[in-house]
C-alpha positions in Angstrom: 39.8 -82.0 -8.1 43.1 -82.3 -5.8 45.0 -82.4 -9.0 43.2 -79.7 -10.8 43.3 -77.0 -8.3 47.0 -77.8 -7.7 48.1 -77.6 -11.5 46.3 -74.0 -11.5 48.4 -73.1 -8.2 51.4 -74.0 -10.8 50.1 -72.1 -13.5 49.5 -69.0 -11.4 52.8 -69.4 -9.9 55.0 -69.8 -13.2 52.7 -66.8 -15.1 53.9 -64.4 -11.7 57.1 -65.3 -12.5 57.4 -65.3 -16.3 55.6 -61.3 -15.6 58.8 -59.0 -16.0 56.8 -56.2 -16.1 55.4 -53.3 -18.6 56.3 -52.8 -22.5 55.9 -50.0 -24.2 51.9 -49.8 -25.6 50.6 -51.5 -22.4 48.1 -50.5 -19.8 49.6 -49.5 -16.9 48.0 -50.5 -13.5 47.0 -47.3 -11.0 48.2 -47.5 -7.4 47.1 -46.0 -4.0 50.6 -45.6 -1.8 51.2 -43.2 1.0 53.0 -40.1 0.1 55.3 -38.5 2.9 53.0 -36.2 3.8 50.9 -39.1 5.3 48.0 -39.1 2.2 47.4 -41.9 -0.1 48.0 -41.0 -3.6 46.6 -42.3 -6.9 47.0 -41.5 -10.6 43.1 -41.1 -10.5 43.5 -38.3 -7.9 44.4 -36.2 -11.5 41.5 -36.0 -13.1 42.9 -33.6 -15.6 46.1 -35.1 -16.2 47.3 -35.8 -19.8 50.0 -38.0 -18.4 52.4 -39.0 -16.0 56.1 -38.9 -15.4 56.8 -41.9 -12.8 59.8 -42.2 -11.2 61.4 -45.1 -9.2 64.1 -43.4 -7.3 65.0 -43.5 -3.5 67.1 -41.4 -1.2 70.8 -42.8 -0.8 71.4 -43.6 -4.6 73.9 -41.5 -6.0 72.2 -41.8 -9.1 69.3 -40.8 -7.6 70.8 -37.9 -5.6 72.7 -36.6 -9.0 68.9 -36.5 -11.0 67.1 -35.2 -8.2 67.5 -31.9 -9.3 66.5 -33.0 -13.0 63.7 -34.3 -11.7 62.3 -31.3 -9.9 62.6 -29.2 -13.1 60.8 -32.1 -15.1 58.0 -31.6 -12.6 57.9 -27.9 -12.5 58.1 -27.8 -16.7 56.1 -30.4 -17.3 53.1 -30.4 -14.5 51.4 -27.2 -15.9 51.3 -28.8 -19.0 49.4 -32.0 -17.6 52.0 -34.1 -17.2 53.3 -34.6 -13.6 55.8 -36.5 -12.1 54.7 -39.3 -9.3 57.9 -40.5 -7.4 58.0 -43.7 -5.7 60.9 -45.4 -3.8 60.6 -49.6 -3.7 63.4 -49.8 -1.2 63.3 -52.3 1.0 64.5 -49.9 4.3 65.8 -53.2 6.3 68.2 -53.6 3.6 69.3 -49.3 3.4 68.3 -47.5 6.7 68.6 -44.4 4.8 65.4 -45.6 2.7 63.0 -45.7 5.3 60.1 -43.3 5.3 61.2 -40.4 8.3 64.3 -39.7 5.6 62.1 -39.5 2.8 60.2 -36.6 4.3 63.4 -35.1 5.3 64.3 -35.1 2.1 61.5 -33.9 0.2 61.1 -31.3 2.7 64.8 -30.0 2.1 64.2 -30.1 -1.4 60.4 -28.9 -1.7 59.1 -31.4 -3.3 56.1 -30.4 -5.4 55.1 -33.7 -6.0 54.0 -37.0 -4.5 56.8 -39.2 -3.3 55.3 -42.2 -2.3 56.6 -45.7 -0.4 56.1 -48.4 -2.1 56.1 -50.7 0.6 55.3 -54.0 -0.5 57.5 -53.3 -3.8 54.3 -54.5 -5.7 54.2 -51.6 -8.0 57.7 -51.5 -8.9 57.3 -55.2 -9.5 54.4 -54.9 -11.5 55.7 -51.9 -13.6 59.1 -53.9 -14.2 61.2 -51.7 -12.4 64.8 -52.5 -11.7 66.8 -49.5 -10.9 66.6 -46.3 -8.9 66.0 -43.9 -11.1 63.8 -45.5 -13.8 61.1 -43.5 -15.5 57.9 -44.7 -17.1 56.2 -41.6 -19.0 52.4 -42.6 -19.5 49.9 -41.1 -21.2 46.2 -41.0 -20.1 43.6 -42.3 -22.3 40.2 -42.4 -21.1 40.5 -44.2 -17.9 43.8 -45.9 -18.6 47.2 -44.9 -18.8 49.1 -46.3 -21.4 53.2 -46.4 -21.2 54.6 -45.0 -23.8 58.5 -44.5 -22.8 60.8 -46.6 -20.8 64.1 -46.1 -19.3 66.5 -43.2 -18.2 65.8 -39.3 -17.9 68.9 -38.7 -20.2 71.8 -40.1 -21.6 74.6 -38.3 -19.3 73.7 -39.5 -15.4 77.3 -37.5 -13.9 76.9 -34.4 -15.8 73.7 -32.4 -16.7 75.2 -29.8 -18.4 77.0 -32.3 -21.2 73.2 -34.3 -21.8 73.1 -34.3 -25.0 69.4 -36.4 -25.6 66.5 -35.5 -22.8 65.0 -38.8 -23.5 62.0 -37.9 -21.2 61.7 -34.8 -22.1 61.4 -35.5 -25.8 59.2 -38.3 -25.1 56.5 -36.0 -23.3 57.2 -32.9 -26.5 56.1 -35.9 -28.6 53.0 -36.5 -26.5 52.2 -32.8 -26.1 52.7 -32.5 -29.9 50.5 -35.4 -30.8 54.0 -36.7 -32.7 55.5 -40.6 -32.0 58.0 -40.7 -29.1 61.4 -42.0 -30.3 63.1 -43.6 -28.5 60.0 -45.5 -26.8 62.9 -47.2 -24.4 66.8 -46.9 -23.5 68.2 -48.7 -20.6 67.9 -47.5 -16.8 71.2 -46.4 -15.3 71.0 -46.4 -11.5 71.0 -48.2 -8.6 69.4 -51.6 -8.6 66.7 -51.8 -6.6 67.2 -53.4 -2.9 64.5 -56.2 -3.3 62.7 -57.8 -0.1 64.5 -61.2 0.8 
């Protein structure tokens, strides 16, 4: 019995790490993490949601800092329309100070956010999702009571220059879902920051 529970231990361990996260067509798990404004926060909190835009991304990044902007008008074009961005930062704050909670208030207060930005504190999410880089979207579309990924990746394809973008890869992917049309590209590489993993 020894030997048996110990080669399931083994087996649990090596499927955790052979889990590199979400592919395109999977279920996507839901979360409950506290949003700077001291709430806890869940994609089922949306009951009329057609989707979600969710964004790893963080405060000190300068590829975070150069979207932010991008990311705000994602929210305030696409929200009405059902699809809302969720924002969640998976720093580890021991490892960037100016990841810690207090200055994620500060800044979603000096920006006005008008949507969640959450702490992921034990980084489970961003594990679980297979996020690797601040920012790195995952657009998913509800379906019945699951949410279903459906793109990948970056928010476009120029990260130092949003007035030479030439493909809005998120914003193409949730036209396609609005438009009941396939999203192409379902993926394209994260360009960021990587993220600053627990040791």
């Amino acid at each position: 019995m020894k030997k048996l529970a110990f080669l399931s231990a083994v087996f649990i361990t090596l499927c955790s790490f052979a889990f590199t996260g979400y592919n395109v067509g999977d279920k996507a798990m839901d979360f409950k993490l506290k949003n700077v404004d001291g709430e806890m926060v869940s994609m089922s909190d949306y009951p009329n949601a057609k989707g979600f835009i969710v964004i790893f991304t963080c405060n000190h990044c300068p590829f975070a800092k150069a979207y932010e902007d991008r990311i705000i008008a994602l929210d305030a074009r696409y929200a009405p329309k059902g699809y809302p961005v969720i924002a969640i930062n998976p720093n580890d704050p021991t490892a960037i100070a100016e990841d810690d909670y207090a200055t994620m208030q500060q800044r979603a207060k000096a920006k006005n956010y008008q949507f969640p930005y959450l702490v992921d504190n034990t980084q489970n999410i961003a594990h679980t999702y297979g996020a690797t880089r601040t920012p790195h979207v995952f657009v998913l579309q509800k379906s019945g009571s699951d949410f279903i990924v459906k793109y990948i990746g970056a928010i476009d394809d120029n990260s130092d220059d949003a007035s030479a973008v030439k493909e809005k890869y998120v914003e193409n992917a949730v036209e396609s879902l609005l438009a009941g049309t396939p999203v192409n590209p379902t993926s394209t590489k994260a360009i960021g920051c990587g993220i600053k993993w627990k040791s």
